[in-house]
N, C-alpha and C positions, 0 to 999 in steps of 0.2 A: 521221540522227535529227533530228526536231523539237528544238530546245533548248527552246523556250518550253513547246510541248506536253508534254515528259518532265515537265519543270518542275511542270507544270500538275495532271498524272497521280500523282507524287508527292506534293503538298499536298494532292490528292482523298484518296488511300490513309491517308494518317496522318489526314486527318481522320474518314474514315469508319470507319479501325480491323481495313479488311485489304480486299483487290484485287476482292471479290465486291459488297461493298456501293459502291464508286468506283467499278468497273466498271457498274454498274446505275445510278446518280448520272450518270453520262457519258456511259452509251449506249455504252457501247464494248464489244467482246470483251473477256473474263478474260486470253485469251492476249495481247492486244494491252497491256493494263497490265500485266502481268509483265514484258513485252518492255521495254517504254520505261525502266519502272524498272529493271531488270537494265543495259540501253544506258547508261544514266543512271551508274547504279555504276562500271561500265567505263570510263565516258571520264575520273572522277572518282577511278577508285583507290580508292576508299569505299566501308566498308558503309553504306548509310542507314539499312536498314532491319532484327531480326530477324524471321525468320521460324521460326512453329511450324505443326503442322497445323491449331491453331486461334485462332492468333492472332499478330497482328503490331503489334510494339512500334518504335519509333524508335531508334534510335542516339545516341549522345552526337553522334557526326560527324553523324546524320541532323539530328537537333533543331534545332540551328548552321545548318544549309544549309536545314532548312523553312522558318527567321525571315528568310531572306536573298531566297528563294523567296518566299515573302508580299509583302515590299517590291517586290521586280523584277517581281512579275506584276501588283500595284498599281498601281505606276506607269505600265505600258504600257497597262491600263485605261483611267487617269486618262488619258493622253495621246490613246488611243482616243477616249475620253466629250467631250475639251474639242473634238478633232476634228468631231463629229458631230452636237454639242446642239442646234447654231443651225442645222442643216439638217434636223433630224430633230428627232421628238416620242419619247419616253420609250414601247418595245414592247416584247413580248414575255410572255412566262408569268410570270406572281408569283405563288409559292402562299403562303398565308396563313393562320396558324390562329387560332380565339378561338373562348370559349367560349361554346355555341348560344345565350344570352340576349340573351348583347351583339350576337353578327353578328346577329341577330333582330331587335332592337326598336333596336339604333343602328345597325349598319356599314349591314346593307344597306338602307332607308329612305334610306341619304343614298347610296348609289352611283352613282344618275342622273346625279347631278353630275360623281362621279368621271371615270364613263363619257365624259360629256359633255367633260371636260379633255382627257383622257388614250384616246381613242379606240381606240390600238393596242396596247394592254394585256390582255392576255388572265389572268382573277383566277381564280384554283384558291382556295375561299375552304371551310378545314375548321372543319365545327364539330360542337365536340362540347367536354364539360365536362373530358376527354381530355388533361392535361398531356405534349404530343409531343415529341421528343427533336429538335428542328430540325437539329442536325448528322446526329444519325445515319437522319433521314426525308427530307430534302434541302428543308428547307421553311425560304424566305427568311423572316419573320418572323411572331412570334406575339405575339396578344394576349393578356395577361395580369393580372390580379389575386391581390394576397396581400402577406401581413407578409415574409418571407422567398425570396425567388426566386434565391438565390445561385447560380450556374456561372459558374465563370472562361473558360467559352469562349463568353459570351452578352454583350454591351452590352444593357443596361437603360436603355428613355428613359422616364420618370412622363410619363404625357398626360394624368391625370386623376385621381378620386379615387371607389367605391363605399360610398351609405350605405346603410344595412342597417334594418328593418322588422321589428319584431316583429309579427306579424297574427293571426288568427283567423275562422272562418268564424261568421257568425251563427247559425249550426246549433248550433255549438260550444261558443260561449258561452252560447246559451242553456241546453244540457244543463248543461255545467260551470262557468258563471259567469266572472269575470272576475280573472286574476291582477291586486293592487295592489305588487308586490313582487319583482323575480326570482327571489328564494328560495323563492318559491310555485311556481314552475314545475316542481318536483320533485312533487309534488300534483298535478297536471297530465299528459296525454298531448299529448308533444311529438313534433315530427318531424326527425327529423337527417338531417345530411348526412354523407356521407363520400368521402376522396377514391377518386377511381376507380385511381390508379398506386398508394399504398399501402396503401388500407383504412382509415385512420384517419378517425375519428368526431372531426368539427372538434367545439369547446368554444363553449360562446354566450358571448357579453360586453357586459357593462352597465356603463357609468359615466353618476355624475351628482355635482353638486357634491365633487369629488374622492374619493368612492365610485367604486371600481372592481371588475366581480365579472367571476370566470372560471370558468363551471361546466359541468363534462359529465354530460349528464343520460343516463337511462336512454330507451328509447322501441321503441315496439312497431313501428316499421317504420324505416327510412334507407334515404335515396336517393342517388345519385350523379349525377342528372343534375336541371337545372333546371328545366324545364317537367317534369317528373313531381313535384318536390319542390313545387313550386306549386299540380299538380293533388293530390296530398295535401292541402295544405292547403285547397282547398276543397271536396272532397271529406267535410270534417269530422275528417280523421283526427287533426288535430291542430294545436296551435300552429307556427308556421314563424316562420322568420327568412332573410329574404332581401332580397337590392337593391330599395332604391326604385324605379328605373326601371323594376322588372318588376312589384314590386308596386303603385305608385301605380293603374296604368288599373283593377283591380279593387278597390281602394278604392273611387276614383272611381265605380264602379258598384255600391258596397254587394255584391258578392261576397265579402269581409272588411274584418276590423274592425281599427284598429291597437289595439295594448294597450302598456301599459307608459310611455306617451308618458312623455317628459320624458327619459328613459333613453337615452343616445346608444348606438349598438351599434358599434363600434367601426371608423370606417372603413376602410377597405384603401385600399391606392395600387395602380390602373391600369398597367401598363407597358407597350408594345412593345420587343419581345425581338429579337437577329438578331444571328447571331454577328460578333466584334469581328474576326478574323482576315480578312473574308474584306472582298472590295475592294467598296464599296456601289454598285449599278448605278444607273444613273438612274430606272427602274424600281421600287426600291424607297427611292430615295430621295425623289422624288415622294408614293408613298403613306405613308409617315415623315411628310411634311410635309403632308398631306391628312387624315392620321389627330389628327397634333397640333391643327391647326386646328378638326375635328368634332368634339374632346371637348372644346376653352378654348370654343365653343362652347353645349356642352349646358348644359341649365338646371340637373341635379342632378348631374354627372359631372363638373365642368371642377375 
């Protein structure tokens, strides 16, 4: 038996939550991860792990030897990567996910560059408004926005900050004139959003001179994805509230109107996400450092 491999096989399986999903993560046979783990238990006297028909939970002994496994496979990483850096360049697949506004109008725009560094990097780059479970979809990090992002098995790095736009289409306002107030918005056909993982209809929010408003409004249609929630709103369907960065270029071209000014809409903080356990490759430690740099950068993001 491989020691390091078993090792390796076993921190897969607890993390993905049972032998089918670390087996597809690793490219390996099902039977060849039962194996190593079963070897593994054997040479160790230990159960690591239980097993049910549908699911497989950790051990008090397993959890103990997962955290010890982390460190030891870490290190020989680490000892790998200080080996190789200064003869080699940063390869390999990095998948990546964020949602379709930002890899649209920021990540990819600036990639040439990336490209241009990091040559032998090969970027699986998902996008969609799609909050993805990175452990359990095997995707080294995502990019993210929101008040709350909490998982204890995610490191959270802030690389920027989204401001938000209340707009209207000229159509719009000429029909229904112009709110001076956010509490007029209920008077109004607005457009919402919601999330795609649980359905919830996010709330709009307005502060000014420490005026602070949080309101969920009614509305004849919600969207979950950003370029349709955009094309809503010009469309006529209704008042929207979205990022700057998406909204400014149609401003800019009298495609909508902003309303409300003066009224801050509540910004959110930017993250990349990627789980804390697992050993950071060079690979994605590079674009960590690539991505931090593109948003201190950007003119409304940083």
């Amino acid at each position: 038996m491989n020691k390091l491999q078993a090792m390796e096989v076993f921190v897969q399986v607890v993390d993905a939550g049972g032998f089918t999903r670390a087996a597809e993560n690793m490219k390996l046979p099902k039977a060849t991860v039962s194996t190593l783990v079963q070897a593994l238990e054997s040479t160790l006297s230990a159960k690591l792990l239980n097993r049910t028909t549908r699911h497989v939970s950790v051990t008090a002994e397993g959890a103990a030897y997962y955290d010890r496994c982390l460190r030891i496979l870490s290190a020989v990483r680490d000892a790998e990567d200080n080996l190789t850096q200064n003869r080699t360049s940063p390869a390999g697949r990095l998948r990546v996910d964020a949602p379709t506004w930002l890899a649209s109008e920021v990540i990819i725009p600036a990639l040439p560059d990336f490209f241009a560094a990091y040559p032998t990097i090969r970027l699986e780059l998902g996008c969609s408004d799609r909050q993805v479970d990175l452990v359990e979809e095997g995707v080294d990090c995502a990019i993210r926005g929101g008040r709350q992002l909490a998982d204890s098995r995610l490191v959270a790095r802030r690389v920027g900050t989204m401001h938000y736009m209340t707009c209207a289409s000229p159509d719009y306002l000429a029909r229904h004139g112009r709110p001076l107030h956010p509490d007029e918005l209920a008077q109004h056909a607005c457009v919402n959003y919601f999330s795609a993982r649980t359905g919830e209809v996010f709330d709009w929010y307005f502060a000014r001179d420490g005026e602070r408003i949080q309101i969920g409004l009614s509305s004849h249609i919600a969207l979950n994805d950003s370029f349709a929630y955009t094309a809503a709103g010009l469309a006529g369907l209704g008042i929207v509230q979205m990022a700057d960065v998406l909204m400014t270029p149609m401003i800019n071209d009298g495609r909508l109107i902003p309303i409300l000014e003066g009224w801050d809409n509540a910004p959110l903080p930017i993250y990349v996400m990627y789980p804390h356990h697992r050993h950071l490759p060079a690979k994605l430690r590079v674009f960590l450092d690539w991505t931090m740099q593109l948003f201190s950068n950007h003119p409304t993001l940083r």
